[in-house]
N, C-alpha and C positions, 0 to 999 in steps of 0.2 A: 183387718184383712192381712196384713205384714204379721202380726201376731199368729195367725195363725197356718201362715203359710213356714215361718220359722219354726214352730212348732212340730208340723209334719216332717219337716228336712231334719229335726234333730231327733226325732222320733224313725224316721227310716235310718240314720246313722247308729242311733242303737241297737235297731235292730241287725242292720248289717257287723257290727263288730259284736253282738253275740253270736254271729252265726258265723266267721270270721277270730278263731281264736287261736293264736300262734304257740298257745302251750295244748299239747297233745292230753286231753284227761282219759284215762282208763274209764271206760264201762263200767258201772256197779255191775252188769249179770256177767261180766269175764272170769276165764279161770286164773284171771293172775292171782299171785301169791301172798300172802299176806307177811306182815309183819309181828307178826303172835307169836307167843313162845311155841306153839305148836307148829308153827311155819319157816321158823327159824333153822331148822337143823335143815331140814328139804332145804333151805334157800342155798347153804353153805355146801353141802354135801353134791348139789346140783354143781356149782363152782369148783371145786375138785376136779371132779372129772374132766371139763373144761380145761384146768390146767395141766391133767398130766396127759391130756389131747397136744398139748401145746406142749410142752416135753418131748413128746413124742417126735414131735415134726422138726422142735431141735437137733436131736440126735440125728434124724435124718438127713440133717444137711450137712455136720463133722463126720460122718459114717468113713471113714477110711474107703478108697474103691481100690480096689488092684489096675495098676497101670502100668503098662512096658514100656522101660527105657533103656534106647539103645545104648550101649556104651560106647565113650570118646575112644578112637583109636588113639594110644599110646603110644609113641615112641622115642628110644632112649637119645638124650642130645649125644652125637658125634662131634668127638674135636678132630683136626685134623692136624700133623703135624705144624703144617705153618700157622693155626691156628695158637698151638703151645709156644712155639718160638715167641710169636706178638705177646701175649702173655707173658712170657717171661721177661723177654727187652722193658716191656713196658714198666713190668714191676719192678725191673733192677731201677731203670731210671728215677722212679718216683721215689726209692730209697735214696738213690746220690743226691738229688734234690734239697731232700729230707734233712739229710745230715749236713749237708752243705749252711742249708737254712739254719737249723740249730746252732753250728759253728759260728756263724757270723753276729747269731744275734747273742751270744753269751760273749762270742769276743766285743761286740759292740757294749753290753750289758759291765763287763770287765774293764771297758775304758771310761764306761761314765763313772762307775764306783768310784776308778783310780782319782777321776777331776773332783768327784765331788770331797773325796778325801784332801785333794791337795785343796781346795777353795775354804775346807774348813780349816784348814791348816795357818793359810795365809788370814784368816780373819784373825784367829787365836794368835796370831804374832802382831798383827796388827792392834787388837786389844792389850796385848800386854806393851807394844810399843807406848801406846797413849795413857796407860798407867802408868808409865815410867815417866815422862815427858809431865804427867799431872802432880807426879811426886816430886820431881825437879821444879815445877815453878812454887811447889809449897814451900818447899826448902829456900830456892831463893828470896821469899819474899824474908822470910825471915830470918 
C-alpha cells in the first residue's frame, strides 16, 4: 500500500515538472529562424538594422541643441589714486626689506668664511707645532 502510494506522489511530481519547465522551448510550427546556411544572412542582416537603430538614438543624444547665453557683464577694475600710493609704499618697502635681508646674510655669510679660515689656520699651526715638538724629542733621544 506504502508502495504504491509513493509511486503515484512521484508519478504526479513528474508529471508536474514536465508541465513546469523553466527553460522556455521554441514550437516546432513557429516562424523562428533557423540556423542553416540559408538562414544565416536574414539572421545577420536582421541585426544590422538593429544596430544602426541604435546608432541613430546615439547621435540623438550628442546632437548639439542651440542655447542662449547671456553674457557676464564686464567691467574694467578701477584703481584709485590712494589705491596706487599703497601700491607703491608697499612695494618700496618689500624691496628695503629685501635688500636689507640680503646684506645681512652675506655680511653674516663673510664672517663665518672669515672664522672658518682663521680655525683652519690655527689647526695648521697647531700641526706643524707638534711636528716640531715630535722632532725635538727624536733628536733628543739621540
Amino acid at each position: 500500500d506504502d508502495d504504491q502510494e509513493y509511486d503515484d506522489e512521484y508519478a504526479e511530481e513528474t508529471r508536474d515538472e514536465e508541465i513546469f519547465d523553466p527553460i522556455p522551448q521554441t514550437p516546432k510550427s513557429s516562424d523562428d529562424e533557423g540556423n542553416g546556411e540559408e538562414d544565416l544572412g536574414l539572421n545577420v542582416g536582421g541585426e544590422e538594422g538593429h544596430i544602426e537603430e541604435e546608432e541613430e538614438e546615439e547621435d540623438e543624444l550628442y546632437r548639439d541643441t542651440p542655447t542662449l547665453v547671456a553674457p557676464l557683464p564686464m567691467t574694467a577694475p578701477t584703481m584709485t589714486p590712494s589705491t596706487i600710493a599703497t601700491i607703491t609704499t608697499t612695494s618700496q618697502t618689500v624691496n628695503e626689506q629685501l635688500e636689507a635681508e640680503v646684506l645681512t646674510r652675506s655680511s653674516h655669510s663673510s664672517r663665518t668664511s672669515y672664522a672658518v679660515v682663521v680655525d683652519l689656520s690655527e689647526m695648521e699651526l697647531k700641526k706643524i707645532l707638534i711636528e716640531k715638538m715630535e722632532g725635538n724629542k727624536s733628536i733628543q733621544r739621540s
